[in-house]
C-alpha positions, 0 to 999 in steps of 0.5 A: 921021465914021464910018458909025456916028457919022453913023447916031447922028447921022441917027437922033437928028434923027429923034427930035428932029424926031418929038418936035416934031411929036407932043409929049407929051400932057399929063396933065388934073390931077384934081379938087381934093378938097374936105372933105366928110361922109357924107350919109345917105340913106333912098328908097323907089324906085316902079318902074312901067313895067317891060318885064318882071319882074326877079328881086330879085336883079337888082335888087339887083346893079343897084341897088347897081353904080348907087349905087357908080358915083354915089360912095356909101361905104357902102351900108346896105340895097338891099331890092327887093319886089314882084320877080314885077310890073313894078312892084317897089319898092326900099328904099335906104339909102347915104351920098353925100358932101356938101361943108362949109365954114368951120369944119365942114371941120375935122369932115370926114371925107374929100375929094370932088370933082366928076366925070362918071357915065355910067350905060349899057350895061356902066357899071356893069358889072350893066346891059345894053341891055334896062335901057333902060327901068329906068335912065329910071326910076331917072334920074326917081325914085332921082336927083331925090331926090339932089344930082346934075345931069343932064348927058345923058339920052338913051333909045331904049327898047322902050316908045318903039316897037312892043313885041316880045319882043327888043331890037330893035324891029319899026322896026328900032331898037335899045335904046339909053340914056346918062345922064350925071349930075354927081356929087360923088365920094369921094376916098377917103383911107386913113382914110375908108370904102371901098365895098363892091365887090359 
């Protein structure tokens, strides 16, 4: 046997024996898509405990990344009022997927499946730390009125310790929040709409 054979050879049993140890990980399938209508939905949100005021458009870019994240296909109106108060309102009007089954699954317009939203600080993109204590009241007014089932909800907000005018308490605490909700998610078939990535 040669010098490069016998190399060829000890290399390839590296490789085997490596493969052995460390195998492939194996991909989780996705969700199998359900047929599914678009479900609309009209809310006027009371937001009443606010640290301080947000701009109206502020809300809107957070309110919407929030309904996107949560599967709607198609957001109608993200109306906020009230902006200069701590106590705004927020007028949404979107669609949210909705199974069908039996015969309705023939008039279905596209597929949905369930999946896991985590709703904190970056996800979606528009909310950030100091949202602490709007995304608490969002889980406890915009998400009861809708199908979804809360996972995890854990808040260490501002108002939970002594107030002061940045995100970390006087105690040494941090802003903090992680919501996860189970939601039922478009599949998104080249026929159905798309969402609007604003």
């Amino acid at each position: 046997m040669t010098i490069q054979s016998a190399a060829g050879a000890l290399l390839g049993a590296m490789l085997s024996a490596s493969v052995a140890a460390n195998p492939m990980p194996t991909a989780t399938p996705a969700p199998q898509g359900q047929p599914a209508v678009w479900q609309p939905y009209d809310i006027l949100v009371h937001l009443t405990r606010l640290p301080r005021p947000y701009s109206c458009d502020e809300l809107w870019y957070k309110f919407r990344g929030v309904l996107v994240s949560l599967g709607a296909g198609r957001i109608d109106e993200v109306l906020p009022s009230e902006c200069t108060s701590t106590s705004p309102d927020v007028h949404v009007q979107f669609l949210l997927p909705r199974l069908v089954h039996g015969a309705a699954a023939g008039d279905s317009a596209i597929e949905a499946a369930p999946g896991i939203v985590a709703l904190e600080p970056g996800h979606p993109s528009h909310l950030v730390a100091s949202d602490c204590q709007l995304v608490r009241e969002i889980s406890q007014s915009l998400l009861t009125d809708l199908p979804l089932k809360v996972q995890e909800a854990q808040f260490s907000c501002r108002s939970d310790h002594t107030a002061t005018s940045s995100p970390v308490s006087t105690n040494g605490a941090r802003e903090h929040y992680t919501l996860r909700v189970q939601a039922l998610l478009p599949q998104w078939p080249e026929r159905s709409p798309t969402p609007d990535p604003r």
